[in-house]
C-alpha positions in Angstrom: 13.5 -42.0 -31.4 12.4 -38.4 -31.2 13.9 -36.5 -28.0 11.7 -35.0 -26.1 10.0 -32.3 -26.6 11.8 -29.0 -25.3 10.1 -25.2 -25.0 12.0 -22.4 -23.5 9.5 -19.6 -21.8 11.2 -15.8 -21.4 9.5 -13.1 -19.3 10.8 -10.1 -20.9 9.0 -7.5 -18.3 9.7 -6.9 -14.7 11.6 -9.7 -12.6 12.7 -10.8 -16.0 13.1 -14.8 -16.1 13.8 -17.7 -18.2 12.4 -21.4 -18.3 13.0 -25.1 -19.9 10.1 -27.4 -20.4 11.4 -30.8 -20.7 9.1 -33.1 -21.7 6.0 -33.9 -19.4 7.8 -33.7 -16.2 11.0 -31.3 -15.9 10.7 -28.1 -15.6 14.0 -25.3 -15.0 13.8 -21.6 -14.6 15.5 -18.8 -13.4 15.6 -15.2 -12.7 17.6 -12.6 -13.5 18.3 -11.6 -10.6 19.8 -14.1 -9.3 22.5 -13.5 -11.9 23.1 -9.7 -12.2 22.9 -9.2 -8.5 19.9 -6.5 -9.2 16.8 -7.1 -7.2 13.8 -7.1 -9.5 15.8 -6.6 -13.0 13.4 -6.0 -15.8 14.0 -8.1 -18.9 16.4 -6.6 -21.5 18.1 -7.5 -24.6 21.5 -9.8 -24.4 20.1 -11.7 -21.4 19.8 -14.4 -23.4 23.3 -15.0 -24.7 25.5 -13.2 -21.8 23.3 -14.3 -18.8 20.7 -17.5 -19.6 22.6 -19.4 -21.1 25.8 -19.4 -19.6 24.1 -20.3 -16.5 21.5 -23.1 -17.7 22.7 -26.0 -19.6 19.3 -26.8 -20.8 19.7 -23.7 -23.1 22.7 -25.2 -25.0 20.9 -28.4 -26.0 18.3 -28.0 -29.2 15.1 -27.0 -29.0 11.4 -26.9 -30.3 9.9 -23.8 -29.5 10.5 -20.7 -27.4 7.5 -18.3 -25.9 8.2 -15.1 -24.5 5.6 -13.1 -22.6 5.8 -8.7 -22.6 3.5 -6.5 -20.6 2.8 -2.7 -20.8 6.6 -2.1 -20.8 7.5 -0.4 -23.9 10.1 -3.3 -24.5 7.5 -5.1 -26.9 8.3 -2.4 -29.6 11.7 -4.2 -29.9 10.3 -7.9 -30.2 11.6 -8.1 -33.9 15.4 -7.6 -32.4 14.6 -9.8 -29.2 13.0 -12.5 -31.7 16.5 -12.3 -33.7 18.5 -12.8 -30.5 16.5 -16.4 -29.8 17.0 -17.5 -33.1 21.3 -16.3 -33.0 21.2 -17.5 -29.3 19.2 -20.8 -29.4 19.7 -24.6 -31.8 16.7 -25.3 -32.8 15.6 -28.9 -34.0 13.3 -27.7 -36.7 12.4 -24.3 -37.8 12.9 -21.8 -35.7 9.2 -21.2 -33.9 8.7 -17.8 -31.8 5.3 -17.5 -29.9 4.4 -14.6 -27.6 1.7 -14.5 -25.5 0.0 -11.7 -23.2 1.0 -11.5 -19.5 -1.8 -12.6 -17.2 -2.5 -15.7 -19.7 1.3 -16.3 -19.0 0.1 -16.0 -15.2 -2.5 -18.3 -15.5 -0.1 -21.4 -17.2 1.9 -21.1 -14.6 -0.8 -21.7 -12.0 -3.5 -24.1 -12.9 -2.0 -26.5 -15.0 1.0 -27.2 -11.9 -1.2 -26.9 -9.9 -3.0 -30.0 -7.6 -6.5 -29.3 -9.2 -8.5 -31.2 -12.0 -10.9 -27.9 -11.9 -10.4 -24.4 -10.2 -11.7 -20.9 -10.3 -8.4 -19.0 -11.5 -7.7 -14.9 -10.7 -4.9 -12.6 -12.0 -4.3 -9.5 -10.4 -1.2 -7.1 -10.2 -0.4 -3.8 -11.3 -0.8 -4.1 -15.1 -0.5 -6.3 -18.1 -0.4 -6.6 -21.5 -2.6 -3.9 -23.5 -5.7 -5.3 -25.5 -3.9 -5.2 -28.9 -1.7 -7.5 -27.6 -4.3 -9.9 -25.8 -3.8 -13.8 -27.3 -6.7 -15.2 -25.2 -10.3 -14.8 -25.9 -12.1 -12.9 -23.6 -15.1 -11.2 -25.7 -13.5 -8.0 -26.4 -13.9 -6.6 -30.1 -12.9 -4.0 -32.0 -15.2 -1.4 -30.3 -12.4 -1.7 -27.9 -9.7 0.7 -27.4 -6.7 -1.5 -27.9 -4.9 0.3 -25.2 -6.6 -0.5 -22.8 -4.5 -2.4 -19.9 -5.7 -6.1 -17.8 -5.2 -5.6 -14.2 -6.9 -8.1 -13.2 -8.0 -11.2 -15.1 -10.8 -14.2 -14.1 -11.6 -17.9 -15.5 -12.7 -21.2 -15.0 -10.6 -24.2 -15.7 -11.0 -27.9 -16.4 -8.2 -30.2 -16.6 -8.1 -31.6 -20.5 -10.3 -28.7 -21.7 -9.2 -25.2 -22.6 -9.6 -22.0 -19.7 -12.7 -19.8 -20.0 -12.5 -16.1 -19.7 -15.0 -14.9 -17.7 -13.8 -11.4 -17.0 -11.2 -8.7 -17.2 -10.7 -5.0 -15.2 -9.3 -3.4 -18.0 -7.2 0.5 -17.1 -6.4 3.3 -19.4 -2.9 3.6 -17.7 -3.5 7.4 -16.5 -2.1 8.0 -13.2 -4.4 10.6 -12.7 -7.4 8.0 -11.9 -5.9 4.1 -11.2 -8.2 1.6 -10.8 -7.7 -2.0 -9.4 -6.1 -3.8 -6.4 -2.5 -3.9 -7.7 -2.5 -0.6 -8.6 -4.0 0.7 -5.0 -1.2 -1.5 -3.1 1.7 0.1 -5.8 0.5 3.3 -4.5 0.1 2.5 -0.8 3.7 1.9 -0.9 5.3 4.4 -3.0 3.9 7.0 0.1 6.0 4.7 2.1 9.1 3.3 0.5 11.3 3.9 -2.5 11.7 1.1 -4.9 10.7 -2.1 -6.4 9.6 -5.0 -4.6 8.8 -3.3 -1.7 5.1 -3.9 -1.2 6.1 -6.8 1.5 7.7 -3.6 3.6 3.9 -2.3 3.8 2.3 -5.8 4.9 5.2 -6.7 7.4 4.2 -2.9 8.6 0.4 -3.0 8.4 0.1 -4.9 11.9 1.6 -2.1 13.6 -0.6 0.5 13.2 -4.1 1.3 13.7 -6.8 -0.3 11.2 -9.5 2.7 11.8 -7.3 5.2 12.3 -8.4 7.6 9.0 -11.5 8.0 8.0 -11.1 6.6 4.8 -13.8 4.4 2.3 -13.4 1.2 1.3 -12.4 0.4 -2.0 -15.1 0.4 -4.7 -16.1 -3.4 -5.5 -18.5 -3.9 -8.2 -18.3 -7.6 -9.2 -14.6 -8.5 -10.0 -13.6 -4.7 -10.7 -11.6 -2.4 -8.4 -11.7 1.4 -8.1 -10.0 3.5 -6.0 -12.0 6.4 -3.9 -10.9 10.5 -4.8 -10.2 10.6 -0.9 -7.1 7.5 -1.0 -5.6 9.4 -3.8 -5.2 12.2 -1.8 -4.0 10.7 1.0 -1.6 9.3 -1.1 -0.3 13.2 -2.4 0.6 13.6 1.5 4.1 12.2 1.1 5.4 14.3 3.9 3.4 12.5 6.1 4.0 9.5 5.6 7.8 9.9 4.3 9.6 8.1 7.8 11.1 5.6 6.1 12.2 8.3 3.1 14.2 10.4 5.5 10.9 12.8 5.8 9.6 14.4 8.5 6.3 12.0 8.6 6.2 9.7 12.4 6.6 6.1 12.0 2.7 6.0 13.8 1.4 7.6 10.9 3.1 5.3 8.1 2.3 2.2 10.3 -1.4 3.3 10.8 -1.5 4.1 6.8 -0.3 0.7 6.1 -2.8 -0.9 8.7 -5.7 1.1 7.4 -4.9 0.1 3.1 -4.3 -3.4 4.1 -7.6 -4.0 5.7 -8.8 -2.0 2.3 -7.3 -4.1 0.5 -7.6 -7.5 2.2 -11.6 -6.5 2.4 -12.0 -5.5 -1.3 -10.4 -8.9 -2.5 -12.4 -11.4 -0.6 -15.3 -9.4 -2.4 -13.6 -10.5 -5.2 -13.1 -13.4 -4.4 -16.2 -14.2 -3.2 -17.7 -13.3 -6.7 -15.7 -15.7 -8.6 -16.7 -18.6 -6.4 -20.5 -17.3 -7.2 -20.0 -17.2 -10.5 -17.8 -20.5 -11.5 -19.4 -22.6 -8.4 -16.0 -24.3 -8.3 -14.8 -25.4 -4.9 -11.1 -24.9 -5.3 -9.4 -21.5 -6.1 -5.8 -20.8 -8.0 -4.2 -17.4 -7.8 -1.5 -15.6 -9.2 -0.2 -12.1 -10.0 1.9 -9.9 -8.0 -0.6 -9.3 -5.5 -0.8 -13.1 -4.7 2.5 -12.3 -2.8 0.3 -10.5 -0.4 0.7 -13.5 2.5 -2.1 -11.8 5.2 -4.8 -11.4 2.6 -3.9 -14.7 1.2 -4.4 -16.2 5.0 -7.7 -14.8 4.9 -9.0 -16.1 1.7 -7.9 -20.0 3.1 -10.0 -19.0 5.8 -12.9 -17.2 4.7 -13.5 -17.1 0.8 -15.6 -20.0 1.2 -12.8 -21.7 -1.5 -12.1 -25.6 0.0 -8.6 -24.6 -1.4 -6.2 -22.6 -2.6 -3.4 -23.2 -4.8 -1.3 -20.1 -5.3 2.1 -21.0 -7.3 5.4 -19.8 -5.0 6.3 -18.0 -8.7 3.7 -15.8 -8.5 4.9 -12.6 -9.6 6.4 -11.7 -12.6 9.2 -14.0 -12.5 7.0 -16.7 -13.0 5.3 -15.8 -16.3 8.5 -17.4 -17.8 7.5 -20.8 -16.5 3.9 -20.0 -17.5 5.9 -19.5 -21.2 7.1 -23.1 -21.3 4.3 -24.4 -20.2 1.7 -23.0 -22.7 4.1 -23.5 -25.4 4.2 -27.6 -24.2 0.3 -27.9 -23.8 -0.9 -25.6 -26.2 1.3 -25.2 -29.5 2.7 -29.2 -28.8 -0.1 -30.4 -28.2 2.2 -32.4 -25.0 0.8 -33.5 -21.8 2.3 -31.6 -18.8 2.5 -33.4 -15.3 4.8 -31.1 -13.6 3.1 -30.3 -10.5 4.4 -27.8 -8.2 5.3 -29.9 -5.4 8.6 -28.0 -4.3 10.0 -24.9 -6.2 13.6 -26.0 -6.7 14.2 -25.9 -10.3 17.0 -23.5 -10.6 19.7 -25.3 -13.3 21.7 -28.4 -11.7 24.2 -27.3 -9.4 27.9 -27.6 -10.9 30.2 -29.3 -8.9 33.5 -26.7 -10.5 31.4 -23.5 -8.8 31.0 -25.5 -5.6 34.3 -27.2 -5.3 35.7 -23.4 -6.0 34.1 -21.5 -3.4 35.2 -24.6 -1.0 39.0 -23.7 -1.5 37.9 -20.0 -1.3 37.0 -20.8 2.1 39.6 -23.0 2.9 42.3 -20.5 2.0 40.8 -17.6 4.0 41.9 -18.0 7.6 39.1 -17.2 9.6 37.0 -19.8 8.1 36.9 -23.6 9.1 36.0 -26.2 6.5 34.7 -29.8 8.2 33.4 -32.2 6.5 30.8 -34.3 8.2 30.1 -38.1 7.3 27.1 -38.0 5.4 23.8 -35.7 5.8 22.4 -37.3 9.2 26.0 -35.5 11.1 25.7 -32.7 9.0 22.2 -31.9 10.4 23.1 -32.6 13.7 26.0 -30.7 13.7 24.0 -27.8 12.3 21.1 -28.4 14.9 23.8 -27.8 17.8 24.9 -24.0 16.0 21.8 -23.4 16.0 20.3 -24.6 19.7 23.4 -22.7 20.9 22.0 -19.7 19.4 24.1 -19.5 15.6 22.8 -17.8 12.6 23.4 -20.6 9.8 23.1 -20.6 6.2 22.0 -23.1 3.6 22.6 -23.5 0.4 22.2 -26.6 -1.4 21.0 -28.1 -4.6 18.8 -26.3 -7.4 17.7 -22.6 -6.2 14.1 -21.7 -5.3 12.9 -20.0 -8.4 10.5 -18.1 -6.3 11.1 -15.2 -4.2 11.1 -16.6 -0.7 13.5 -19.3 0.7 12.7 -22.4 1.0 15.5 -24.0 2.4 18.1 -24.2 -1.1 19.4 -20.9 -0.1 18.3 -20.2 3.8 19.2 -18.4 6.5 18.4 -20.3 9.8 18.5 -19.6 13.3 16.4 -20.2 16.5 12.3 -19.2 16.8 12.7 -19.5 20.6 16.0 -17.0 20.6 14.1 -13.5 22.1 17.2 -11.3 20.2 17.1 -13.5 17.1 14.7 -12.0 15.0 16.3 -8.4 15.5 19.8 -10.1 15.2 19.5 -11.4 11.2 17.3 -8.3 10.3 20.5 -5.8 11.6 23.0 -7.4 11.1 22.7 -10.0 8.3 20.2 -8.5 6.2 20.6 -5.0 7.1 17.0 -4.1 7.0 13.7 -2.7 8.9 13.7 -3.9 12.2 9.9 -4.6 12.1 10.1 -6.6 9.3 9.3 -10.2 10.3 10.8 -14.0 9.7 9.6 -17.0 8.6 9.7 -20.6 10.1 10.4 -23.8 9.6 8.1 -26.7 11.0 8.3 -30.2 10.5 4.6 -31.3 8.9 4.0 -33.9 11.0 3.9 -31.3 14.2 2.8 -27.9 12.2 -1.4 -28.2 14.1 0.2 -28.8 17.1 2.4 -25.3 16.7 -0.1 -23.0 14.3 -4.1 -22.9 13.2 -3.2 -25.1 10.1 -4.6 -28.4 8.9 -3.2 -29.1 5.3 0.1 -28.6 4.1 1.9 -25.2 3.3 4.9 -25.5 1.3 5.8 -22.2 0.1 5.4 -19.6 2.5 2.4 -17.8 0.9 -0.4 -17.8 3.7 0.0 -15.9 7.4 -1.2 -18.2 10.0 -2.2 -17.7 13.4 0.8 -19.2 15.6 -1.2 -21.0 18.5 -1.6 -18.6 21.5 0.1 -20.8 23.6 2.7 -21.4 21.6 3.9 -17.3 20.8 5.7 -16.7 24.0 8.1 -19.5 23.4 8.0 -18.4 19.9 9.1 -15.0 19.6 11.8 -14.4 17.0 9.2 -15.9 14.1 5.8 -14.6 16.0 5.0 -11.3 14.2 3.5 -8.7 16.4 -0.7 -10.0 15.2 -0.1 -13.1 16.5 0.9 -14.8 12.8 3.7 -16.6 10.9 4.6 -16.9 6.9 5.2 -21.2 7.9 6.4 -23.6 5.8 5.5 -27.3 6.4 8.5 -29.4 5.8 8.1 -32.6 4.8 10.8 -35.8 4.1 9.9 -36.1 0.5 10.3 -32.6 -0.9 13.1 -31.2 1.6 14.7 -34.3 2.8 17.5 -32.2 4.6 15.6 -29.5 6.3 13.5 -32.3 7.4 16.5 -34.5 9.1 17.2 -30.2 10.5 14.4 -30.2 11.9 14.0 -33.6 13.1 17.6 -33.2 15.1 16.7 -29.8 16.2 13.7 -31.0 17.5 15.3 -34.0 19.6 17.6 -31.4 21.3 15.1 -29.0 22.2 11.7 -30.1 21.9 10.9 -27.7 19.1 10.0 -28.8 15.7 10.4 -25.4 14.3 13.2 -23.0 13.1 13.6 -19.2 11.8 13.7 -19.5 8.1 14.7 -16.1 5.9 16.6 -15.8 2.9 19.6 -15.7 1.9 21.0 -13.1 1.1 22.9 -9.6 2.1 21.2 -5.8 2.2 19.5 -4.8 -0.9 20.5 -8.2 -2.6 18.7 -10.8 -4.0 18.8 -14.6 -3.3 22.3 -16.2 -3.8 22.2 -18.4 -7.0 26.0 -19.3 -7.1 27.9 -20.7 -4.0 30.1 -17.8 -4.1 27.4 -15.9 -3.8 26.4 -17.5 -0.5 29.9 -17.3 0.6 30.2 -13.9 0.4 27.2 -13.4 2.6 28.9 -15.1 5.3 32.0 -13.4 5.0 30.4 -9.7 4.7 27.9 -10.1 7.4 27.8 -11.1 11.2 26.1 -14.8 9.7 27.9 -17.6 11.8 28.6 -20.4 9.4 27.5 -22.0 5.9 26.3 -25.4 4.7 28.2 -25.8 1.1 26.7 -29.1 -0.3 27.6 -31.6 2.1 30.7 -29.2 3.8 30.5 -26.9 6.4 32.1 -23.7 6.8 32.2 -21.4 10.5 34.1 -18.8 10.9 36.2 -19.9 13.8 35.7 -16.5 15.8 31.8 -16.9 16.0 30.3 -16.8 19.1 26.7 -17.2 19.4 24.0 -14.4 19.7 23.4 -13.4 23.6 19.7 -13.7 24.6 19.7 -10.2 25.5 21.4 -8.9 22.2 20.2 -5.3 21.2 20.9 -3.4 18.3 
């Protein structure tokens, strides 16, 4: 009997990534940054051998295919020396078979086929993709073309069984001089701002702040599904005095808030024009999205609530990191002809969890003397014992089972702590994370109370939509109410996240609130924890309270618990 089929997807661009396609229903992937410690690291050779595969015993077994994705990084000239790592790197049952595949049709398999639609309008839009040389879709362009010519933004219709349809694509030239499209508008709207990658969730946490009419500025330029970008924003954006507070400059933080306030309604207004076209023109009820600008959780809110879509599906891997999983995925359907029922129904699928690396960072923590190991009975005391840290006002970690292969926590590698606390909030951001106080934090909520806590009626699993916490509710509420009047929930229900649910459930019983602070874990400038000795070292290097290893606790045994009235 033939094993089953196997395809390994590699993202070799930014947030670089790997995946395993097990047959119809298993799925792994993981990023690279959860191994080198480096937030964001761009896909490189030798991550294969020194980093993947080390790390994912899926990668040792044979396999049947492997499909990497490029973009407009300059990496794809060296695909004949990447193709000849896979083939030293991986066993392969047959032949060794290489496909690659452009970026935003990488996107799009890892969106609609996981996701729970039999037919949906589908849009990709980040910063930029592959260059129309390198396009293995069809999508009507010919050689009249200029090959390169970069997607920033990509549209289709989808039925389930039948192949996706191309409607449309913003294509770029890739001069600086004159960008065009959304992702490129929100990668310069933060660059005035902050320094980095990844740091267009700064701006959005910021936006709320500031003053949405505060420059006379235009709107963006919709016509259909393409994007331009106004002479009189790209000015703005050449004033990096002025808006350089958080660069050490001389700019006010009123001016950077009310920049950010001003480009996120800008922003948030020229994608539900978008957005609004697509539904026009596929006349399909439910929407999927993905792309790095899906991460954007306020406009998100507002396309749930006003694109006219009956839903949206937007995979928690939307950004680059998940193209790998969009890899697998075509390879399974598409050169394997295999069905694929994975359905994104929680976003754990990080490699199995090796008992060695846990049971090591358990002595760790037993040998260092300011830590206490206990061991509750079984998961029931281990949530209540963590409910009572917490209602006493402790900052807890989780880290259990596979890793989110997203980039938000979702409760495999958590920080927790009390919504109802008035210093929490101010707390983790100085000193666990060890970053801008006005950035805000998630929650927790059990499913079965979420309506009767936030404006929600369906199920939100991954963080990716801001949602109006009830006004009733935000006084009670402050250490996960951001300053509009919203919250990035999750819904947590017994099935996906059996443990935060029992949490929850405890907390709940002791306090009457079904909802906790949720952020992730990890220290300043770091990415998630993959390892457990990762997660250890948060709690030892920062003011964290205590850590739930597996079915072990450990608390440092001088913790005391965060004052109410607690100020940086």
């Amino acid at each position: 009997m033939r094993p089953e089929p196997t395809v390994v997807g590699i993202n070799r661009t930014q947030d670089g990534a790997v995946a395993v396609a097990r047959g119809a229903d298993t799925l792994y992937t993981l990023q690279k940054e959860r191994l080198s410690r480096r937030k964001h690291h761009w896909g490189r050779l030798g991550d294969l051998p020194t980093l993947y595969r080390p790390a994912m015993p899926a990668l040792r077994e044979p396999v049947d295919l492997v499909v990497e994705c490029f973009s407009s990084d300059d990496e794809v000239k060296h695909i004949d020396a990447y193709h000849d790592e896979v083939r030293d790197t991986l066993a392969f049952r047959d032949e060794p078979r290489i496909v690659t595949i452009s970026h935003h049709l990488s996107h799009l398999y890892s969106a609609f086929p996981p996701s729970p639609f039999d037919a949906a309008a589908a849009m990709v839009i980040d910063g930029q993709g592959s260059p129309v040389r390198d396009f293995t879709e069809v999508c009507g362009y010919g050689e009249e073309t200029p090959p390169d010519l970069l997607e920033v933004s990509s549209f289709y219709r989808w039925e389930r069984g039948g192949q996706p349809e191309c409607l449309a694509k913003q294509l770029w030239d890739g001069d600086w001089d004159h960008p065009t499209g959304l992702g490129c508008f929100y990668y310069l709207l933060t660059r005035v701002m902050f320094t980095g990658e990844g740091s267009e969730g700064k701006v959005m946490g910021l936006a709320p702040f500031g003053r949405a009419d505060a420059f006379d500025l235009p709107e963006l330029v919709v016509d259909g599904h393409e994007v331009s970008i106004p002479r009189e924003w790209l000015d703005v954006f050449g004033q990096q005095a002025r808006f350089s507070h958080f660069l050490q400059g001389p700019g006010s933080f009123q001016d950077a808030a009310d920049l950010a306030a001003v480009g996120q309604r800008a922003f948030e207004t020229a994608l539900l024009r978008v957005t609004a076209w697509l539904r026009d023109r596929t006349g399909t009820p439910d929407l999927v999205f993905a792309g790095g600008t899906a991460l954007n959780c306020s406009a998100n809110g507002r396309i749930l609530r006003e694109s006219g879509f009956r839903d949206v599906f937007i995979p928690p891997s939307a950004h680059d990191g998940g193209t790998a999983a969009g890899c697998a995925l075509y390879g399974l359907i598409e050169c394997l002809g295999e069905p694929a029922g994975f359905r994104w129904s929680d976003d754990f699928l990080g490699p199995e969890p090796e008992q060695a690396q846990l049971d090591g960072a358990v002595r760790a923590a037993e040998s260092d003397p300011a830590l206490q190991v206990e061991r509750p009975a079984d998961d029931a005391a281990l949530a209540g014992r963590v409910a009572d840290l917490l209602a006493a006002g402790h900052v807890v970690a989780v880290h259990q089972g596979r890793s989110e292969s997203g980039p938000r926590a979702l409760g495999h590698r958590s920080i927790l702590g009390d919504a109802r606390h008035p210093a929490m909030r101010d707390f983790i951001n100085f000193r666990v994370k060890g970053r801008e106080w006005f950035r805000p934090l998630a929650p927790l909520v059990l499913a079965e109370r979420a309506a009767e806590v936030f404006d929600v009626d369906r199920p939100v699993r991954f963080m990716q939509f801001a949602i109006d916490v009830r006004p009733e509710q935000r006084a009670a509420l402050p250490a996960i109410t951001h300053v509009d009047g919203t919250a990035r929930i999750q819904s947590v229900e017994p099935g996906h996240t059996p443990f935060l649910h029992a949490l929850l459930r405890a907390f709940d019983a002791r306090t009457g609130c079904p909802v906790l602070l949720n952020t992730s874990l990890n220290g300043k400038g770091d990415p998630l924890t993959e390892h457990p000795a990762d997660s250890l070292a948060v709690l030892t290097g920062t003011h964290m309270h205590a850590l739930v290893l597996g079915g072990h606790l450990v608390v440092k045994r001088d913790a005391a618990p965060v004052p109410p009235d607690w100020k940086p």
